[in-house]
N, C-alpha and C positions, 0 to 999 in steps of 0.2 A: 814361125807361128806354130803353137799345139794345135796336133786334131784333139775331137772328142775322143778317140782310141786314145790317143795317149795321158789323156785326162782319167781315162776309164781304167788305164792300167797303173797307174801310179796308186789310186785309189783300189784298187784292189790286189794292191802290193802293202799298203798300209794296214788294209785289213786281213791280208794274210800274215802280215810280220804280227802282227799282233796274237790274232790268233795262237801261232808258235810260240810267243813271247808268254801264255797263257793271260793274258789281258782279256776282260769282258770289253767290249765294243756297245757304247747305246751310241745311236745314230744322232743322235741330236748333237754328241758331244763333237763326234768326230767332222759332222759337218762344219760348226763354229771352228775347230781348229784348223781344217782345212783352211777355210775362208781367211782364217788369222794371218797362214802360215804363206795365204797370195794375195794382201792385202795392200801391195804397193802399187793401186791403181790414183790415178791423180787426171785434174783436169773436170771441166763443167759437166763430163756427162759419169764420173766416176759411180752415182749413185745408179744410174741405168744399169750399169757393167754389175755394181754390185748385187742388184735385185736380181739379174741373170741370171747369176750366179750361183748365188742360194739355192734356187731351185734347181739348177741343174746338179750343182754337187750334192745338192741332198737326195733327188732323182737316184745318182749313182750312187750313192752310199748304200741306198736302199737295196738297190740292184746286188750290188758286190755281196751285202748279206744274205740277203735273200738267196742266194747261191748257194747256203749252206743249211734252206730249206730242207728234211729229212727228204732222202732219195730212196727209190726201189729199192732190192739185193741186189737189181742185175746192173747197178751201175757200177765202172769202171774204175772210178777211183777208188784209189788205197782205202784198203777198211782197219777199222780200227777192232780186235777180236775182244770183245768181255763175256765173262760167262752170263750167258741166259741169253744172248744176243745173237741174231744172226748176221749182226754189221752194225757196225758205229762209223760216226763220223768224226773230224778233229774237233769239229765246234757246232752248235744249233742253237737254233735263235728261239727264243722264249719271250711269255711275256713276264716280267717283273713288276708291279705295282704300276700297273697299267702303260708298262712302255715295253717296247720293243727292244730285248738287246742280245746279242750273239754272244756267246758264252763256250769258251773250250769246256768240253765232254767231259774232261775231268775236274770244275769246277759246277757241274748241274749241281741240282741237290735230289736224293733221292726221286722225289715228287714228280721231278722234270722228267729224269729219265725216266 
């Protein structure tokens, strides 16, 4: 059986490939695919497991984004150096036409940055 750790890291191994991959992330999408991509649940209580589910992968999806919330300077991880900046990140979440989506740094658009 999976824990919730390994649910948590698979998910925010998706959202890091991507990331790299320069791919924008909206949460909405990536939960449905999630859900697609562990959808061979069967049996009378299949819809219980799947309502579960939903929520908890969209929970974490949220989570793993949100991790790429802008941070202090004095945080740890690798910066990213552009001129006028005292730290960037590889990606940050914005909003777009009223939704939530995490966006590598070098696809913001001026405005965002």
């Amino acid at each position: 059986m999976r824990s919730k750790t390994d649910v948590t890291n698979e998910i925010r191994k998706l959202v890091s490939d991507r990331v790299d991959a320069g791919v924008i992330v909206r949460v909405e999408w990536l939960t449905t695919e999630i859900l697609n991509m562990k959808a061979d649940i069967h049996g009378d209580d299949a819809d219980f497991y799947d309502a579960c589910g939903v929520d908890f992968i969209k929970d974490t999806v949220k989570r793993c984004i949100g991790q790429y919330q802008p941070k202090a300077a004095t945080s740890t991880d690798a910066q990213i150096v552009m001129e006028g900046f005292d730290h960037m990140q590889k990606a940050y979440t914005v909003d777009r036409e009223g939704e939530t989506v995490l966006v590598p740094v070098d696809m913001l658009t001026d405005e965002e940055i």
